[in-house]
C-alpha positions, -999 to +999 in steps of 0.1 A: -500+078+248-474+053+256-501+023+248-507+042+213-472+043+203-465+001+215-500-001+192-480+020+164-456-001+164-473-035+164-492-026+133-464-018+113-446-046+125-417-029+142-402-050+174-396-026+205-370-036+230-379-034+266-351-002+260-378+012+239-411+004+259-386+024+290-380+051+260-414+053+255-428+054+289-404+082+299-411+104+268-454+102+275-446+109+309-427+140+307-448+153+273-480+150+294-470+168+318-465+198+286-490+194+266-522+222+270-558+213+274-569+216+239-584+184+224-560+157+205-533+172+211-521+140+221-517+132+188-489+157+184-471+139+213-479+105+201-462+113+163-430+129+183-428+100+203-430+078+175-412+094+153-380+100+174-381+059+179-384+054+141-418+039+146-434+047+112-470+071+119-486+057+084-513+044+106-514+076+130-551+086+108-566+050+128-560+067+161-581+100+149-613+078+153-602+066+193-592+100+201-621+118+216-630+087+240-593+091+251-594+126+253-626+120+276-609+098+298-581+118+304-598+148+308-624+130+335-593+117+358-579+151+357-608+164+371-613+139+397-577+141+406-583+180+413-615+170+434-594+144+452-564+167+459-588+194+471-605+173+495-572+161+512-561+195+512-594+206+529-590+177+554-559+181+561-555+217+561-586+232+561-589+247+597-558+262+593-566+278+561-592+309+572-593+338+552-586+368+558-619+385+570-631+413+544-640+449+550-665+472+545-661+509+548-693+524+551-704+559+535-705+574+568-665+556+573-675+528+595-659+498+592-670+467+590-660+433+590-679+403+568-684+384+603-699+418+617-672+435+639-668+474+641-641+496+642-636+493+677-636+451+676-616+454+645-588+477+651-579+457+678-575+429+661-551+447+633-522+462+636-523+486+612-539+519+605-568+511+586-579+534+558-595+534+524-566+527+508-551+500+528-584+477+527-607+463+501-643+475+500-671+454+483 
């Protein structure tokens, strides 16, 4: 977004002080960070940007026909950023995040565990009465 505005500006001749490219930078940074996942909306926070720097948008309609390789792009190293932060997290982290073993309460009221404890094996391990309302059946 900040290259798009520097670009707005070049083509309609405007001269941006380094002031300005800091401006700049700083705004795209903190609107990307609001903007939703819906398609050009960029654009939106492209115009603001521009417009609150009195860089003219006359030429905004050129950046229409860029927009969905941008979008792309931006929308691929978002994903691979959420790949990337879940595999540190999982190496990391990821013995000490076990879940929480789920129940089954049979018809008969047994109770089982996913990893195949009984009642006996599992009330032992929790400290808590364990009824039908307290657990989750599946």
């Amino acid at each position: 977004m900040a290259c798009s505005c520097v670009w707005l500006a070049q083509t309609e001749g405007v001269t941006l002080s380094s002031g300005d490219v800091v401006s700049i930078c700083i705004l795209a940074t903190a609107l990307a960070m609001c903007l939703p996942g819906i398609p050009s909306t960029s654009l939106v926070a492209i115009a603001t940007i521009a417009s609150s720097l009195g860089i003219p948008i006359n030429n905004i309609g050129i950046l229409f026909a860029m927009e969905w390789l941008l979008d792309a792009s931006r929308g691929f190293t978002n994903a691979v950023s959420y790949v990337v932060n879940a595999g540190i997290v999982d190496v990391w982290y990821g013995d000490k995040l076990e879940a929480e073993p789920t129940v089954h309460v049979h018809e008969n009221g047994a109770v089982e565990t996913k990893n195949g404890q009984t009642n006996e094996q599992f009330v032992d391990d929790v400290p808590l009465e364990i009824t039908k309302e307290n657990i989750t059946s599946f």
